[in-house]
C-alpha positions in Angstrom: 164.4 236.1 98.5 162.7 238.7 96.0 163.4 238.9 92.4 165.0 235.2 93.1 164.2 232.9 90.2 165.3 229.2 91.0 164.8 228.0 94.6 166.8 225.2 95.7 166.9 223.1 99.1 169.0 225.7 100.5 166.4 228.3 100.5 163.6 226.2 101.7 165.5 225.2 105.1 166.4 229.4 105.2 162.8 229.9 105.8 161.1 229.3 109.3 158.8 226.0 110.0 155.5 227.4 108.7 156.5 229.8 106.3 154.7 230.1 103.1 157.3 230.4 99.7 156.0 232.8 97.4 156.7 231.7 93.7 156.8 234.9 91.2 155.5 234.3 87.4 159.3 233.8 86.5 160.5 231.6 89.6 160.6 227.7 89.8 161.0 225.7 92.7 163.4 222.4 92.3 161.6 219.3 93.2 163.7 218.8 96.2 162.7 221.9 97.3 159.2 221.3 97.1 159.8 217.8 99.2 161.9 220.1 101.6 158.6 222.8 101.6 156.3 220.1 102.7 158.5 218.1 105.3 158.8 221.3 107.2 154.6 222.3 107.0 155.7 225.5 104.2 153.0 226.2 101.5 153.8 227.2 98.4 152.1 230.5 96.8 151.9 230.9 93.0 152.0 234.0 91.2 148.6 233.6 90.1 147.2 233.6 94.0 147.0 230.3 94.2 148.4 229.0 97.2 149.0 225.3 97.7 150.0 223.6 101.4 153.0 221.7 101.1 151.4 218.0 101.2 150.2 219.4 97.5 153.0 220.3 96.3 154.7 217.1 96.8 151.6 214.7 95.6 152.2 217.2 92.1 155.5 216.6 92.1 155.8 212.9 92.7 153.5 212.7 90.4 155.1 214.6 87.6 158.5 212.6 88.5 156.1 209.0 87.9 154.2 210.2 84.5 158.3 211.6 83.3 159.5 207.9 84.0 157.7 205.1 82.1 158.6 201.7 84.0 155.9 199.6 87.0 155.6 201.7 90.3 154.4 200.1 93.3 152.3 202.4 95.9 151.9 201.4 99.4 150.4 203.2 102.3 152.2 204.2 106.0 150.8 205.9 108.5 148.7 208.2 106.0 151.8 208.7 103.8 152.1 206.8 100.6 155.6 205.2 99.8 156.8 205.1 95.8 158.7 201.9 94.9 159.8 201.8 91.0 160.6 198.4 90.0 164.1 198.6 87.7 164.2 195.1 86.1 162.2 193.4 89.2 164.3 195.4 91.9 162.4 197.7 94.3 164.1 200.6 94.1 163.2 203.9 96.4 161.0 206.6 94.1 160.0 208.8 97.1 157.3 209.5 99.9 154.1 211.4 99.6 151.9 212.6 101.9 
């Protein structure tokens, strides 16, 4: 995946259970492929040699998603994962899980 700039789902299920992705100055990483990165235990490695495990990745990103969105989030805690709820006009609806 050199010289690759934009790395989707599809790549992150390419690579093998344990696999570290290795994001160049230029590349990105979609969110979805971040979520993918730390379901299946692969770290992410930045250009600048920073390397962060997957769970990381996906607490930054879940965060970023919340702090884009203004609205009431509701945060509760399963089995050492925390569950996002946004509520839309009362309704719980599904944000996303983080571990």
């Amino acid at each position: 995946m050199a010289n690759k700039r934009l790395y989707t789902e599809a790549d992150v299920a390419a690579l093998p259970r344990g696999a570290v992705l290795t994001l160049g100055k230029a590349a990105l990483a979609t969110p979805a492929a971040l979520d993918l990165a730390f379901r299946r235990g692969i770290a992410v490695s930045y250009a600048d040699g920073e390397t962060v495990a997957g769970a990381q990745a996906a607490r930054a990103d879940a965060l970023t998603r919340m702090l884009a969105q203004d609205g009431t989030y509701v945060v509760s805690v399963q089995r050492g994962a925390a569950v996002l709820t946004r509520l839309v006009d009362g309704v719980p609806t599904p944000f996303g899980n983080v571990p």
